[in-house]
N, C-alpha and C positions, 0 to 999 in steps of 0.2 A: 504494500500500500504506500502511496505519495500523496503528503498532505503537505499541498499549497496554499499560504496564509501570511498576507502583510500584518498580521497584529496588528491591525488599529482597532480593534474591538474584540483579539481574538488575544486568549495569554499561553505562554509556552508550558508555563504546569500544569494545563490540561490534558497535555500529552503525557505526562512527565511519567506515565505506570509503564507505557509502552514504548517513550524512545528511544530507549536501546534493543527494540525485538529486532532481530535481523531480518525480515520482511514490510519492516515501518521507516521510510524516509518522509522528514521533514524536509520542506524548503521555504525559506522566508523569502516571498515572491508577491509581487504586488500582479494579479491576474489581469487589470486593465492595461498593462502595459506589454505583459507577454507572459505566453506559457508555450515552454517549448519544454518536453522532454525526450529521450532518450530512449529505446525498448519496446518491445509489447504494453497494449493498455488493452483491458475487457472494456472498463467501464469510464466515464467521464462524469464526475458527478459534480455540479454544479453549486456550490452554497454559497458561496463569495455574496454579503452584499452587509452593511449597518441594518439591523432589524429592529432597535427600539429606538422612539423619538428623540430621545435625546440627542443617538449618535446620528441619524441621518439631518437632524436640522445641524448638529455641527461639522457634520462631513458631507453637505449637502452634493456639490460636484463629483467627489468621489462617487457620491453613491447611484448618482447617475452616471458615471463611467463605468461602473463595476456592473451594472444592469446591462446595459451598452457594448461597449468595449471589451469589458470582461467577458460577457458569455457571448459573443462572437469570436472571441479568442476560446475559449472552450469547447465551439462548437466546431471551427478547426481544428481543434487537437483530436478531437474524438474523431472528425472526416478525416483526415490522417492517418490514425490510426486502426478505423473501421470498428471505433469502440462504442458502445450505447452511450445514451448521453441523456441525463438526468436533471433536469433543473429543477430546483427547490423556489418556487413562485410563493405564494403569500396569499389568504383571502382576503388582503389590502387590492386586489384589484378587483373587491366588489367595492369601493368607497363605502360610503352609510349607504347600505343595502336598502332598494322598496320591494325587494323580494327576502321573505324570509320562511324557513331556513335555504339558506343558501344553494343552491343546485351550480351544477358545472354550465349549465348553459345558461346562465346570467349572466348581462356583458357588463352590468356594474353601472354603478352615481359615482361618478369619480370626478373630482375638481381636477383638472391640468395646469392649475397657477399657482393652489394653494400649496400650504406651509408642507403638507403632507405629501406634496404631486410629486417631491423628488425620488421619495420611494414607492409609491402607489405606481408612480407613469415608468418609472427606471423594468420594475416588474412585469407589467402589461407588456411593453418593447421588448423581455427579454423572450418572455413568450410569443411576441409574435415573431422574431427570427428565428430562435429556434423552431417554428412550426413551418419558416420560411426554408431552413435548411434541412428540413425534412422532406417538405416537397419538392424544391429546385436541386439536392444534390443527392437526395436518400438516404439522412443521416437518421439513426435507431433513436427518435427523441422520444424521451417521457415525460409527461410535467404532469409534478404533484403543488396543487394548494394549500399552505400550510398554514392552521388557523392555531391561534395562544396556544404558546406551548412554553412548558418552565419543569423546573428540576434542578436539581445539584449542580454548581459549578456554575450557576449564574451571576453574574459581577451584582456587588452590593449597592452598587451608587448606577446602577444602570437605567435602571427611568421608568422599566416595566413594569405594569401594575404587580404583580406576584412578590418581585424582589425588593419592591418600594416596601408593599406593605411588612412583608417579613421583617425589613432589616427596621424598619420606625416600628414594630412593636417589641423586637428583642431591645432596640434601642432606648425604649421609656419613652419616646415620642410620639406625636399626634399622628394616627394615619393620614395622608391624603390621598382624598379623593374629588378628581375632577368633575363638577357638575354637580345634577343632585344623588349620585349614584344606581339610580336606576337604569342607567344604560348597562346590554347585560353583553357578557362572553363567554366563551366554553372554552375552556381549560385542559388541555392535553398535555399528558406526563412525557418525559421526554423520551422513556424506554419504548413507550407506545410508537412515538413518531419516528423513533431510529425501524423497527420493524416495519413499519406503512412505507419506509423509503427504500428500506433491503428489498420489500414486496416488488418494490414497482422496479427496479431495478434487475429483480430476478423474472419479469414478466417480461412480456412484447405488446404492453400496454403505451398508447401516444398520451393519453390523457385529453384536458389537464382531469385528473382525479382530484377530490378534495381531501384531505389528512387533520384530522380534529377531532375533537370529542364533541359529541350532539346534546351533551347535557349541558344548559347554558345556566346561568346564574347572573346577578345584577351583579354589580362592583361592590355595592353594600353589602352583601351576602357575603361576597369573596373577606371583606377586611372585617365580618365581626366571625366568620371563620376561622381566620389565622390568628384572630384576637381570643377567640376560645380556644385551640392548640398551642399555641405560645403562652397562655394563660396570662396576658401581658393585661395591664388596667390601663392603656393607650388610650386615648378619647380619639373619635372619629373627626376631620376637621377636610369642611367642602372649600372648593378654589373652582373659579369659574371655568368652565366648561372650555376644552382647546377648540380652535377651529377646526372643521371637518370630522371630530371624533366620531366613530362609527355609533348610532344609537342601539343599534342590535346587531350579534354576529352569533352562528348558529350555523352551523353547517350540516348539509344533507351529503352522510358519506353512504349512500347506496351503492354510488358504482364502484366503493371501494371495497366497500365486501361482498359485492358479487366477482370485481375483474380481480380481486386481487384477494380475497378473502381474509378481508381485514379489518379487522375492529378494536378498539380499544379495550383495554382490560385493569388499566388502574383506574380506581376511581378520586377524584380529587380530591379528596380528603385523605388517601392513603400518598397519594403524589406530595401532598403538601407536608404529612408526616416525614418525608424521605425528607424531602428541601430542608425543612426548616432543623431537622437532625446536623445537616451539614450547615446552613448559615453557622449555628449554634456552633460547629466546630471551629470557623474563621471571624473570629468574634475581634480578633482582631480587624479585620478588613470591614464589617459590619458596621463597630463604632469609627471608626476613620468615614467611614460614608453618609455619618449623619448630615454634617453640614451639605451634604450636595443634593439630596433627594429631595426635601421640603421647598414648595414650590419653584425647584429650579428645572422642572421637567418638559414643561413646555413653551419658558420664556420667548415672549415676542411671538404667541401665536394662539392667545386667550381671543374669544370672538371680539369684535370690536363692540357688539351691545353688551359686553358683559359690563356689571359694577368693576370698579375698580376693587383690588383684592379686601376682603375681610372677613377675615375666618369667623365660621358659622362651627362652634360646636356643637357637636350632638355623642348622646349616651351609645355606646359599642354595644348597649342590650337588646 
């Protein structure tokens, strides 16, 4: 296996159990600029891009290169090599969905300007060339949609709703939550989502398939959750709604357990027992991440009718 990764949102002790197997090379390679290797390849498997808001409004260019450039470079290496080729797409290219649950043939409410368009529209582009180099050159593409997904080894100061809330209630601090909480998501574990991409990988499936878990939940639900497993007495505290946040997300994964026969099996209460075991163990990197998490998530892209910021406490009961 060859794992290519500029770290800019990716850390090297993630590897760190396996980078000495003699069948695991690293390369720290920025994929928008080039991927060339050396050898036989089976498979070409796509994940290069910033996935939560924080990193793609700060690496917003990147992230449309690495959508772009990147998986055009990817999808040569695979026609090169005669390898299958996998992209890992996003249910950010249904924007705030007026179909719900989500089906694969929804073409999505997606803003192309807003604060969000860098990675919603980078996603949609990467899917339509790879379906492009499927049909103009006959490349083995598959694309899987990948709706919230969290687990272990998630960075602490990352911006995601999951890691936000865990690391502010192991913290002693106020949860936030954007809006009034009632916007809802479904929550896949990350053992889950590694299987649903082996799946499409080991199929002769084009997609896109959708990868998520169908049991959805409000945001409120999600933080007086972890508020009750962390056992933490954190008060819940609302911040004005970002722009474009999706009001509901809820994915219809049928055709992934009939083409791929695949369905989730942790459920999110047992997913967030695993997580919040391991924050609890990097408690170091947790408190170092308080100062960054409490509303610095979606700076410079609160709607413009919102109030100006004032935290609205409410009871985690």
């Amino acid at each position: 296996m060859i794992c290519a990764d500029d770290l800019s949102t990716g850390r090297r002790n993630n590897i760190a159990d396996f980078s000495d197997h003699p069948n695991f090379t690293f390369l720290q390679s920025d994929v928008s600029t080039s991927l060339r290797l050396t050898g036989p390849l089976d498979v070409v498997a796509h994940l290069a891009s910033p996935a939560s808001p924080p990193d793609y409004h700060r690496l917003p260019l990147e992230t449309l290169a690495v959508g772009s450039r990147g998986t055009e470079n990817a999808l040569k290496l695979a026609e090169q090599k005669s390898a299958r080729f996998v992209l890992a797409s996003t249910s950010e290219v249904y924007g705030d969905p007026t179909v719900h649950p989500q089906t694969e043939s929804y073409w999505g409410n997606v803003s192309s300007t807003g604060p969000r368009s860098v990675y919603d529209e980078a996603k949609r582009f990467a899917e339509a060339i790879s379906m492009a180099y499927s049909r103009s050159r006959g490349v083995d593409v598959g694309i899987v949609r990948i709706f919230n997904t969290f687990g272990p080894r998630m960075r602490a100061e990352d911006g995601r709703v999951v890691s936000s809330f865990i690391a502010q209630a192991l913290n002693g601090d106020p949860l936030t939550i954007y809006g009034d909480g009632e916007q809802t998501r479904s929550f896949c574990y990350v053992d889950d989502l590694v299987r649903g991409i082996v799946a499409m990988i080991d199929s002769e499936e084009a997609g896109p398939i959708n990868l998520g878990n169908p049991v959805e939940r409000t945001v409120q639900d999600l933080a007086e959750l972890v508020l009750e497993i962390t056992g933490s007495e954190s008060a819940i505290e609302f911040h004005p709604r970002p722009v474009d946040d999706p009001g509901r997300r809820r994915p219809d994964i049928s055709l992934a357990a009939t083409r791929l026969g695949w369905q989730p099996q942790v459920s999110t209460e047992e997913g967030l027992l695993h997580t919040i075991s391991y924050f609890r163990s990097v408690a170091a990197e947790v408190s170092a991440a308080a100062g960054s998490i409490a509303g610095a998530q979606f700076e410079g892209t609160h709607r413009a009718d919102a109030p100006a910021y004032t935290p609205v406490m409410a009871s985690p009961a």
